[in-house]
C-alpha positions in Angstrom: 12.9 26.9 8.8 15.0 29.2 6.4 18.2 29.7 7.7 21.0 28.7 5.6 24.6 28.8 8.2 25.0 27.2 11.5 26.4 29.0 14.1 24.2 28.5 17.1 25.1 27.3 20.6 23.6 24.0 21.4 21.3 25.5 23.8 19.4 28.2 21.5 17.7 27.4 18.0 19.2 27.9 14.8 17.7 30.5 14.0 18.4 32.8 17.4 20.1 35.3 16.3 17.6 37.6 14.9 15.6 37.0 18.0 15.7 38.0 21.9 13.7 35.3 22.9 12.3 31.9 21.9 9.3 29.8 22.0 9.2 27.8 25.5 6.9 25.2 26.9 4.1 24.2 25.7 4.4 26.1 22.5 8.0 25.0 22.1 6.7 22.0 22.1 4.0 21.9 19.9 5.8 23.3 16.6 8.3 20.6 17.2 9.0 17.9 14.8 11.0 15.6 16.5 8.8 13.2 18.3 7.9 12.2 14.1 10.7 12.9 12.0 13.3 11.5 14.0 11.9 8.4 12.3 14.5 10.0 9.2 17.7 9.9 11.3 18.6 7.7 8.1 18.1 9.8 5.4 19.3 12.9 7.5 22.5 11.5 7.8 22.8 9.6 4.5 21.9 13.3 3.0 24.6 15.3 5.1 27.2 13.2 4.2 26.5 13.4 0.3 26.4 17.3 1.3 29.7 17.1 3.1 31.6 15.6 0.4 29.9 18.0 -2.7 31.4 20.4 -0.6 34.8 19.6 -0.5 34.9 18.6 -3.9 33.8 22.3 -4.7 36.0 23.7 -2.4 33.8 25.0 0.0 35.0 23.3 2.9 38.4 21.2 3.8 38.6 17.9 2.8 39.3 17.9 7.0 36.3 19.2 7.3 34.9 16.6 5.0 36.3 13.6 6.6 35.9 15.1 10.3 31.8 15.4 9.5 31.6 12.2 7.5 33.5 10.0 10.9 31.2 12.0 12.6 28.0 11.1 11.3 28.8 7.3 10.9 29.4 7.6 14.8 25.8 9.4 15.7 24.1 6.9 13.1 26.0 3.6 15.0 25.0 5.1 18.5 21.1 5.8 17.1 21.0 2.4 15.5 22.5 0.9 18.7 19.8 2.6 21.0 22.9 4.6 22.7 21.7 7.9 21.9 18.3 9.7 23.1 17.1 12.6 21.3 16.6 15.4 23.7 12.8 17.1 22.7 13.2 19.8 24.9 16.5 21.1 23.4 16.4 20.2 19.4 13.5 21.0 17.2 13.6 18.6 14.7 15.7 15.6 13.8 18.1 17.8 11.6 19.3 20.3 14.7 19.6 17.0 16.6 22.1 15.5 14.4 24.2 18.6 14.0 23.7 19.0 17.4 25.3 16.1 18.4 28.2 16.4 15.7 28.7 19.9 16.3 29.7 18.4 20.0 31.6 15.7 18.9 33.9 17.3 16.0 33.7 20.7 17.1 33.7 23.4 14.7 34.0 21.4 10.9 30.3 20.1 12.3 29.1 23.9 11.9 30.0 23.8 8.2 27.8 20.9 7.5 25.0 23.4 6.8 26.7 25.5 4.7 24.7 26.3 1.2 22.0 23.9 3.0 18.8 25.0 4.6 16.6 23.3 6.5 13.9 23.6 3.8 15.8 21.7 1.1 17.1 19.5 3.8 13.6 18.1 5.3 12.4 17.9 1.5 15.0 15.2 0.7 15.2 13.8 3.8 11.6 13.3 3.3 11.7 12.0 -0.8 14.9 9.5 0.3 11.7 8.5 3.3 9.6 8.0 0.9 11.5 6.3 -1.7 12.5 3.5 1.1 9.2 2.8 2.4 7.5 2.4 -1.3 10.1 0.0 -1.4 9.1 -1.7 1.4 5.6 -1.7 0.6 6.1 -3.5 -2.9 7.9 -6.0 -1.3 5.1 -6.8 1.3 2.6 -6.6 -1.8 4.5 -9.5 -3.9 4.9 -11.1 -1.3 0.9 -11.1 -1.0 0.1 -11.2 -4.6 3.0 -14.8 -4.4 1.0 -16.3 -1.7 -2.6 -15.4 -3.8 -0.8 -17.6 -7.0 0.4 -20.2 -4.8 -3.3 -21.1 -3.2 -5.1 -20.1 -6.8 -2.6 -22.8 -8.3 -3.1 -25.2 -5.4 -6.8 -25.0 -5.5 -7.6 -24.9 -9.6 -10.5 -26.9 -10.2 -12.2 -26.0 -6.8 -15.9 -24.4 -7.9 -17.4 -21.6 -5.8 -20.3 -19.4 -6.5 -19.4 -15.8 -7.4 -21.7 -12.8 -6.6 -23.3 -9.9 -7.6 -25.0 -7.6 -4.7 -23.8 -10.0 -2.7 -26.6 -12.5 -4.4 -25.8 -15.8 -5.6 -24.9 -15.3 -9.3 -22.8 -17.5 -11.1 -20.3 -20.2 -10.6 -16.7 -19.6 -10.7 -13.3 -21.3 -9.8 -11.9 -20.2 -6.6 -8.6 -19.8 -8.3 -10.4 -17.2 -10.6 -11.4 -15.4 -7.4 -7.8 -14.8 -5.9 -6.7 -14.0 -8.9 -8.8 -10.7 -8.7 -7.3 -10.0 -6.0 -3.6 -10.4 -7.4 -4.3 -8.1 -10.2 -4.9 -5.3 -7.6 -2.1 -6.3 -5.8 0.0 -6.0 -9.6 -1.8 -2.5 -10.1 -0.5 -1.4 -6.4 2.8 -2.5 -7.3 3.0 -0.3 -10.1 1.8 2.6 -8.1 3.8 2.2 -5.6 6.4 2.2 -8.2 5.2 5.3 -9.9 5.3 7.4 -6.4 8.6 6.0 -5.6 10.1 7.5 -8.8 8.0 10.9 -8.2 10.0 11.0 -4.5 13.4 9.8 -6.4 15.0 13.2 -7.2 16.9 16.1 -4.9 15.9 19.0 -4.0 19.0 19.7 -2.3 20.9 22.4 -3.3 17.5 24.9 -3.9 18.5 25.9 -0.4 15.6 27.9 1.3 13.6 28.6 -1.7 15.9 30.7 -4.3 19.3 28.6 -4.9 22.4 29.8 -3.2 25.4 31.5 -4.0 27.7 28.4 -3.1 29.1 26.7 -6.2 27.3 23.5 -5.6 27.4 20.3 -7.8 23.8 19.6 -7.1 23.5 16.6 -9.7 26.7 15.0 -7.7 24.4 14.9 -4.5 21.5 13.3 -6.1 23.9 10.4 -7.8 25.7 10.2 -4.4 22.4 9.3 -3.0 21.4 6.8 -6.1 18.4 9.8 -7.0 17.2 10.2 -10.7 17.9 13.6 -10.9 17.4 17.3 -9.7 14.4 19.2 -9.1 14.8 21.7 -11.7 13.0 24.9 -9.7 14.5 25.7 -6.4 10.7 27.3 -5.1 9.2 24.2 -6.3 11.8 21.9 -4.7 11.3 23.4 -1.1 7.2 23.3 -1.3 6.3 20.3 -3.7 4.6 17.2 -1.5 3.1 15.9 -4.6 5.4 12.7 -4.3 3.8 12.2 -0.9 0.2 12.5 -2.0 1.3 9.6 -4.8 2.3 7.5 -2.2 -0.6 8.1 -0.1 -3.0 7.2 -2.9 -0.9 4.4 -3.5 -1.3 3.0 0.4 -4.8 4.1 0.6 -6.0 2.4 -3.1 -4.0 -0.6 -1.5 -5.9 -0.8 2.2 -8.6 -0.6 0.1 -7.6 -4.0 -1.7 -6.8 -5.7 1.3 -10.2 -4.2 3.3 -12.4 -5.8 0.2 -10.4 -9.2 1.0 -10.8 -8.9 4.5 -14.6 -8.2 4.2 -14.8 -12.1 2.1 -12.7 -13.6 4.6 -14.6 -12.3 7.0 -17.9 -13.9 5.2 -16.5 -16.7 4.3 -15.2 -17.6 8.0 -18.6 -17.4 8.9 -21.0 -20.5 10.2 -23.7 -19.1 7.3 -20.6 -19.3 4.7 -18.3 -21.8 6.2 -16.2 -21.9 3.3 -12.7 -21.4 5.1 -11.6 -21.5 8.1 -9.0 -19.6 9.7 -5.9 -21.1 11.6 -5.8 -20.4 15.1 -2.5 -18.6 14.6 -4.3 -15.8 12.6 -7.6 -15.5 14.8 -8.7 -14.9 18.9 -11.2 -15.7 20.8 -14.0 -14.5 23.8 -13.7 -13.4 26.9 -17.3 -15.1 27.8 -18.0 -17.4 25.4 -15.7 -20.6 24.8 -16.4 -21.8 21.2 -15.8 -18.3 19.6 -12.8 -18.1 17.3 -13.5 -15.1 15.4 -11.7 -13.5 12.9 -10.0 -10.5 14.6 -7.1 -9.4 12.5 -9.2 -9.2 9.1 -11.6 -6.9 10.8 -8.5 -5.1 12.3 -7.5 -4.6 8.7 -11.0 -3.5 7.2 -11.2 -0.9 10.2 -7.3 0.7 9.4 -8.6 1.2 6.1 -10.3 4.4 7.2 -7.3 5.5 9.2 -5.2 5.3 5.9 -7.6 6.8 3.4 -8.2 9.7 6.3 -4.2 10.3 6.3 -4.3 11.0 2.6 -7.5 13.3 2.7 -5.4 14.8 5.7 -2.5 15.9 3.5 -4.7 17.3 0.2 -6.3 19.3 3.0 -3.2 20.9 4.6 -1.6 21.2 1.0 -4.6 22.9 -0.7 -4.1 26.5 1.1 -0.1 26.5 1.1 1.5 29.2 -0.8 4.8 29.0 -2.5 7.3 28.3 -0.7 7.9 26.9 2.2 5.3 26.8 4.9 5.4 25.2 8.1 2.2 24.3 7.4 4.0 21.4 5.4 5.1 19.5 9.0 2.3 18.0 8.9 3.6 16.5 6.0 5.3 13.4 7.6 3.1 12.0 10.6 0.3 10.5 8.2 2.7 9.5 5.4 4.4 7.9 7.8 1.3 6.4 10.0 -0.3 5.2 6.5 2.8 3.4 5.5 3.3 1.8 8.5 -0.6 0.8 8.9 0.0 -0.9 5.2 3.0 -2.7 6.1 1.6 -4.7 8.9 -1.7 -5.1 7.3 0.0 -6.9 4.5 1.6 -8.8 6.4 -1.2 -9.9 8.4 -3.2 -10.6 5.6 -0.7 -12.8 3.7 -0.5 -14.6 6.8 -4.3 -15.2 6.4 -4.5 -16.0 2.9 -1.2 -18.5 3.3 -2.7 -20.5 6.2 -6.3 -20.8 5.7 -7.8 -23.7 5.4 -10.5 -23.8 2.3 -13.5 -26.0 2.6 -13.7 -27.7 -0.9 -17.0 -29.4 -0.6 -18.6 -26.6 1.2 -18.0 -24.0 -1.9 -19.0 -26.8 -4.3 -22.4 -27.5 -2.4 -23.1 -23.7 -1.9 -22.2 -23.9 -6.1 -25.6 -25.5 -6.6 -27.9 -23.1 -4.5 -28.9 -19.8 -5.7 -30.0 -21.0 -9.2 -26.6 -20.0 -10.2 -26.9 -21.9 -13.7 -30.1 -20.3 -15.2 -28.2 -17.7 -17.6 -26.8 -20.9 -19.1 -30.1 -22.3 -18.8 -31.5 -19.3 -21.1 -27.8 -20.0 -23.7 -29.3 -23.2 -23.9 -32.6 -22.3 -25.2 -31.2 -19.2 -27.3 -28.7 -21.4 -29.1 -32.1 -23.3 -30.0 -33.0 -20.2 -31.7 -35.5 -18.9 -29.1 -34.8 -14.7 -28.9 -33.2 -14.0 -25.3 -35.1 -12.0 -23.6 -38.1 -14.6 -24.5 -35.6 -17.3 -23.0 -34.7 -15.5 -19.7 -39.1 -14.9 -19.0 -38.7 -18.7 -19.7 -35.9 -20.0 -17.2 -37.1 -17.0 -14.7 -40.6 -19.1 -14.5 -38.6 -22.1 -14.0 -36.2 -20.7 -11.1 -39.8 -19.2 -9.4 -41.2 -22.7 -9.6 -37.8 -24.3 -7.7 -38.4 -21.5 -5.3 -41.6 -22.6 -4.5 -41.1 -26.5 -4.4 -37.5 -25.8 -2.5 -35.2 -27.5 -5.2 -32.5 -26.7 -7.7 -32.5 -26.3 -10.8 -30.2 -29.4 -11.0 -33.0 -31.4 -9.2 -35.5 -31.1 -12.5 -35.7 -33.9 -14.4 -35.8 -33.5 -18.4 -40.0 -33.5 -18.3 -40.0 -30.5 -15.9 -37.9 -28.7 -18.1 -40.1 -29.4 -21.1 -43.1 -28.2 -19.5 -41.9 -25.0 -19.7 -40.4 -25.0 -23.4 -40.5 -28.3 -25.5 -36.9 -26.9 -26.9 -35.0 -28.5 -24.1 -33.3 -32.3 -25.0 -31.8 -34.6 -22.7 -28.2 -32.4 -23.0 -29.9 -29.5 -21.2 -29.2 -31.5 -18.2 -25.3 -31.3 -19.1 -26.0 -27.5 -19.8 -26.7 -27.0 -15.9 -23.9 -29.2 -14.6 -21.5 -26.4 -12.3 -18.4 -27.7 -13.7 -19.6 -27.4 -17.3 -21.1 -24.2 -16.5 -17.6 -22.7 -15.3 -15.7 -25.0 -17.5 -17.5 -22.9 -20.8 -16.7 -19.6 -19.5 -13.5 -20.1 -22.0 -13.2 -16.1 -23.3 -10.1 -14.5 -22.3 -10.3 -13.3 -18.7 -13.2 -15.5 -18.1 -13.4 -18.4 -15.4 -13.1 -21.3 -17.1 -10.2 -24.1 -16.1 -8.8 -23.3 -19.3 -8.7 -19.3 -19.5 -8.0 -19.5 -15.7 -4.7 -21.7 -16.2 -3.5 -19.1 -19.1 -4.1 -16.6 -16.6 -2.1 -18.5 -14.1 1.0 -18.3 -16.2 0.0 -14.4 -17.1 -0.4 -14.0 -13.4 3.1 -15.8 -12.8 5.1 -14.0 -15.6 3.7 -10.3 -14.1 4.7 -11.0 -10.5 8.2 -12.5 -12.0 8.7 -8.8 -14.4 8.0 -7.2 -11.1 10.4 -8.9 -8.7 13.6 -8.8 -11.6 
């Protein structure tokens, strides 16, 4: 993928001259590219006409020429966007020889200039980036959009108490709000990774031609404005072989799956008849072939089981990267069909997912009567004692004997009366009653971060002012 002229007939490669014959068949086919990156007709257009007019303004080709190729390629992109034009695998390579193909037909010879100071090697690498820098845009979107509809049911259901765990044990009790809001702060943290592989994509490489520069006068800054791009690549070797941008965004969709798998994973729980503490609508679940009362919870499992596809698309990449010399290799095709699998596989699952979270219904009483099992109050139990003066690690051998005599008798700690308590330490007073109560034992958890009503409704209007900096 190295030459830097066209001249080729439309029925042998770019790069026939040098040989007396060509790949055919099945081995044609297999180092194509077409069947995946004429997903990039958009950027390989967008970045031919940004060429075509640095070109002319440095006089390396008629502004004729110019306005011939630009016509030209607003036609082929209006027939591709209108479904009127079918790529022809068993002619053109890759999506680049298929639009200049095409043009080359159309405009005649000004369509051969296109390529002029231009190899495919620069070419693919920003057709790629511009890729890139599109779809992270995407993906932020779908993740506010997400992260909005977590803040609108944590605002909606403030106040509702639900027990939180550890080891997936009973632990403590916690507002429900303060649980979606975890998962809006990864949401924030994907955001801003997305962000941060979106500007690593958001400069040209254009201009670095196959891997040393060219002897063209080209305005390579005036390409990467033309295209709204931060700036050049300043090594032409590095511009041709660097796929670090893509690895960022990779991470970025695999940290993210990850998020959404962990959420999946609770709804998936909570759905449940042992849970029961949502329920999904019918619009967001199926049902059984056999069995008639199943509505089970397809599409969060669907989610939780791309995860692996995503994280493997990533590991995919590092692997074909590591052994790559400088420059280009055609190794680096493989660049495009996981990038562009995992950012796919991302989109819909976010979708799907704030679908879920947006039309669940939540089971208020449910998650407050599951609040009182587990003997989630004895740490506040052993406060109590402690801020009696009793040392705490005498006060948690204390509340420990009282949770193993509730196991035994099948009751909660809320069930004791005030003379059970003082059985087992005559430092308990009628207010340790109080102390065990589930709203005052969430309502006390008052530290910054914590899940109290009041910390949880100043991270409410934290959570509401971060999603608002991100949108503006």
């Amino acid at each position: 993928m190295d030459h830097t002229t066209s001249g080729a007939s439309a029925s042998r490669p770019l790069w026939a001259g040098r040989f007396s014959a060509a790949p055919e068949g099945e081995l044609e086919r297999f180092g194509a590219s077409l069947p995946v990156d004429k997903q990039l007709w958009r950027e390989d257009v967008a970045g031919s006409k940004a060429h075509a007019t640095m070109l002319a303004a440095q006089g390396v080709i008629s502004e004729e020429d110019r306005d011939a190729i630009v016509a030209g390629l607003d036609d082929v992109a209006g027939r591709i966007g209108r479904g009127e034009l079918a790529f022809d695998e068993d002619v053109d390579e890759d999506i680049h020889m298929a639009i200049e193909h095409v043009l080359t037909e159309e405009i005649g010879a000004a369509g051969g200039r296109l390529h002029t100071g231009r190899s495919r090697n620069d070419q693919v690498a920003l057709d790629f980036r511009l890729a890139c820098v599109r779809m992270a845009g995407e993906l932020r979107e779908a993740a506010l959009g997400l992260a909005g509809t977590l803040l609108a049911r944590a605002e909606e259901h403030l106040g509702v108490v639900m027990p939180g765990y550890t080891h997936l044990q009973p632990a403590q009790p916690v507002l429900l709000s303060h649980h979606l809001l975890a998962y809006l702060w990864m949401l924030v943290r994907d955001v801003r990774r997305l962000d941060a592989a979106r500007d690593a994509a958001n400069v040209s490489p254009l201009g670095a031609a196959a891997l040393a520069g060219t002897t063209y006068p080209l305005d390579r800054a005036a390409v990467a404005e033309a295209l709204g791009m931060d700036g050049v690549i300043p090594n032409s070797m590095d511009a041709v072989s660097d796929r670090d941008f893509a690895l960022d965004l990779l991470y970025a969709c695999a940290v993210c799956q990850v998020h959404l798998s962990r959420l999946c994973e609770e709804l998936v729980l909570w759905c449940s008849a042992e849970f029961g503490f949502v329920e999904m609508d019918d619009s967001h679940s199926t049902g059984s072939s056999i069995m008639p009362q199943k509505k089970n919870p397809d599409f969060a499992e669907l989610v939780r089981g791309k995860t692996g596809r995503v994280v493997g698309d990533l590991t995919s990449l590092l692997v074909t990267l590591k052994g790559t010399p400088l420059t280009y290799d055609k190794d680096l095709q493989e660049d495009k069909e996981g990038t562009l699998d995992a950012c796919d596989t991302l989109l819909h699952s976010l979708h799907a997912v704030e679908g879920m979270v947006r039309t669940m219904h939540v089971r208020e009483g449910r998650m407050r009567e599951a609040s009182h099992e587990g003997y989630m109050a004895a740490t506040d139990l052993a406060d109590y004692l402690v801020g009696r003066g009793m040392p705490f690690r005498e006060a948690h051998t204390v509340v420990g004997r009282i949770v193993a005599e509730c196991v035994a008798r099948g009751v909660t700690l809320q069930e004791l009366s005030l003379d059970e308590l003082r059985a087992h330490s005559g430092l308990f007073e009628e207010d340790a009653l109080a102390a065990i109560d589930v709203d005052e034992v969430v309502r006390r958890r008052t530290t910054y971060g914590g899940t109290g009503h009041a910390a949880v409704e100043a991270q409410l209007a934290e959570a509401r002012a971060a999603l608002e900096a991100l949108a503006g």
